[in-house]
N, C-alpha and C positions, 0 to 999 in steps of 0.2 A: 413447600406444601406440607412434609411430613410434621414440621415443627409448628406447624399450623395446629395441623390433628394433634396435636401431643399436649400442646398447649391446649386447645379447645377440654380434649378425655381431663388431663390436669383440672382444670374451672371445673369442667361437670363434677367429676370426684370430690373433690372441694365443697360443692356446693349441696352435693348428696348428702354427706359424712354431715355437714354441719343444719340440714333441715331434720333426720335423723333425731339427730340429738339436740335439735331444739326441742320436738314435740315427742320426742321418749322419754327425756329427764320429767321427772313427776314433781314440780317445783311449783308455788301456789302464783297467780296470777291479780294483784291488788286490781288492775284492771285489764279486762279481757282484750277490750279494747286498742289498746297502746300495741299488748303482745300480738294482736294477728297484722294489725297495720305496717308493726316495723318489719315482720317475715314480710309482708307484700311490695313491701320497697326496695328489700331483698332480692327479691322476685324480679324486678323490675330491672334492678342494679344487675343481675347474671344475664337476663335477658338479652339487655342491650349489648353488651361485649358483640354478638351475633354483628350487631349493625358495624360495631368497633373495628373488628376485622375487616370488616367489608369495608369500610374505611382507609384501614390501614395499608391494605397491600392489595388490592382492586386495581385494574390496569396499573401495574407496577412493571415497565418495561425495562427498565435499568439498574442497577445494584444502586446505584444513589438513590432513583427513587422509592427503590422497595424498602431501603435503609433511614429517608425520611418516615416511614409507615410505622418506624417503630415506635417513635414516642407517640405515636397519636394512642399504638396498641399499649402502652406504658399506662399513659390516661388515662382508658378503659378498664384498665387492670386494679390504677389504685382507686379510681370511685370505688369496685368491686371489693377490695379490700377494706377499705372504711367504711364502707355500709354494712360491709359484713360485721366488722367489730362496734360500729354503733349499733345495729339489732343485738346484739349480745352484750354489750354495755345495759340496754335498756330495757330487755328482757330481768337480766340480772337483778339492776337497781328495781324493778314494779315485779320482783319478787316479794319484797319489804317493805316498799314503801310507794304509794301513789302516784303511779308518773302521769303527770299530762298528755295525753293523744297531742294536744297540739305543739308540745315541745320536740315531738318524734318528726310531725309533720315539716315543720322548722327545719329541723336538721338534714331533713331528707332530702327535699325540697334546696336547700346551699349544697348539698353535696351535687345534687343533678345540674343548678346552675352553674356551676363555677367549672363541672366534668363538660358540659356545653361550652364554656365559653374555652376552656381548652383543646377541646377536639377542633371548633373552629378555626381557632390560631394554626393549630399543628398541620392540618387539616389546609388551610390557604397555603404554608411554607412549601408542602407536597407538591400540591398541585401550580405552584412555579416552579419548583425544580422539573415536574414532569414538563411542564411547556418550555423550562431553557434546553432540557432534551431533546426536545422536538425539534424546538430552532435550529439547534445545533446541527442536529442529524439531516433536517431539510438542506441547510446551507452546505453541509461537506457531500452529501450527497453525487456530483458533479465529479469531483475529483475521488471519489471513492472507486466510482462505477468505470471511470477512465482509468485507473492507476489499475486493476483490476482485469478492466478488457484488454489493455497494455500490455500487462505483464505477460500476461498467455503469449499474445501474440508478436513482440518481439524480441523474447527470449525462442521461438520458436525460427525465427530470422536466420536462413544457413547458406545464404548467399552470402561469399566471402567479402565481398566490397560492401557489402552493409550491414554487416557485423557491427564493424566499430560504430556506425552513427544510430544503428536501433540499441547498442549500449547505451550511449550518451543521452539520446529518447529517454528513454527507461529509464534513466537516472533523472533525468531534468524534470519528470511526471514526479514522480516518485517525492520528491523534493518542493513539489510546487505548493503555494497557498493553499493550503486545505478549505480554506473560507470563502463563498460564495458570495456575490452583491447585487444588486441589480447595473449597478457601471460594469460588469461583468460577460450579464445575460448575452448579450448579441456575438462577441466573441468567443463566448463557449459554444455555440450555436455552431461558428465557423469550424468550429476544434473537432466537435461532434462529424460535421460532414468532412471535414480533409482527413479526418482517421478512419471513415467507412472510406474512403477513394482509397487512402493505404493499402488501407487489406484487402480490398478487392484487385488493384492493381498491382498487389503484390504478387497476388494468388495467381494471376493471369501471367503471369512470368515478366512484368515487365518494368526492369530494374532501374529503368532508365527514369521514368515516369515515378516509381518508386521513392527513389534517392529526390528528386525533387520533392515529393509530398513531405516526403520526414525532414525537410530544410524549413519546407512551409509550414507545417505542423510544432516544428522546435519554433518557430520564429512566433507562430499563436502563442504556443502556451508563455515565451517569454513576455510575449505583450499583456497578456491574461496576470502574472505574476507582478507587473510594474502597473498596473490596474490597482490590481488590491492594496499595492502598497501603499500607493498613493492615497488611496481612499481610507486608510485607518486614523 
């Protein structure tokens, strides 16, 4: 965000300094014309940066995708910068000699096409990385949220006889297909309810019933594991 504002202050300053001393230098204008149309293109070229950003790093939930946002913000930056130096090209040259209004128009006009047909492209590559994000995030989801509830819970394990097999748990969660499928859904479902009967039957003191679930539960998630493999 900071580098956002710094960059935005940077463009405004930029864009001060150089209207300034478009219309403070006392320099003759062949045609009036040409001179206020290419400051309005200008105009137009600082503007849009505003849209550019928004563009560029707007739901940006991952360093990849916020990292995609850059060149779309590159984009925005060089149209900004070549329309800056073509208004000052053409201010310059219809100092001296006669420029055509619609030679300005021309230019301005490819410069905004082509800054369009770029932000688009940049602009699509984003917005598939943010959706292989999403995918991503959806499908590990499962084993996130388990590897997670797990951990608390049978590192917390202080019943001697179930020490060693809620280690073994733990490892075997820990270690499993991070990747979710639908040949999946229904045995995770199983995994989901034999790990609430765990801890509830563990909490209830009873060790016996216990030591069974984390047999039945290791034996899910092994099935869960030669699932996915199967399926890649």
């Amino acid at each position: 965000m900071k580098n956002k504002i710094r960059a935005g202050i940077a463009l405004g300053i930029v864009f001060a300094i150089f209207t300034i001393l478009y219309f403070a230098i006392p320099y003759p204008h062949k045609n009036e014309s040409t001179y206020i149309l290419a400051y309005v293109f200008l105009v137009v070229a600082f503007l849009a940066q505003i849209y550019v950003v928004y563009l560029a790093f707007s739901n940006s939930s991952s360093i990849k995708s916020k990292l995609y946002g850059w060149p779309i913000f590159n984009v925005g930056i060089t149209y900004f910068i070549l329309q800056t130096i073509s208004t000052a090209v053409v201010s310059i040259v219809n100092a001296y000699y006669y420029f055509p209004i619609w030679i300005v128009i021309t230019i301005s006009i490819l410069l905004m096409g082509f800054t369009a047909i770029g932000l688009i492209s940049t602009k699509v590559a984003k917005e598939i990385v943010e959706q292989q994000d999403d995918n991503t995030a959806a499908k590990t989801s499962f084993i996130d949220q388990l590897r997670a509830n797990s951990k608390i819970f049978l590192e917390s394990v202080s019943h001697e006889p179930l020490k060693k097999k809620a280690t073994d748990l733990l490892e075997l969660i820990k270690f499993s297909d991070p990747i979710s499928n639908e040949s999946v859904l229904a045995i995770e479902e199983e995994i989901d309810v034999n790990y609430e009967e765990l801890v509830s039957t563990y909490k209830k003191g009873d060790y016996g019933l216990s030591e069974q679930k984390m047999d039945s539960l290791s034996s899910l998630i092994k099935q869960r594991n030669s699932i996915c493999k199967s399926s890649k």
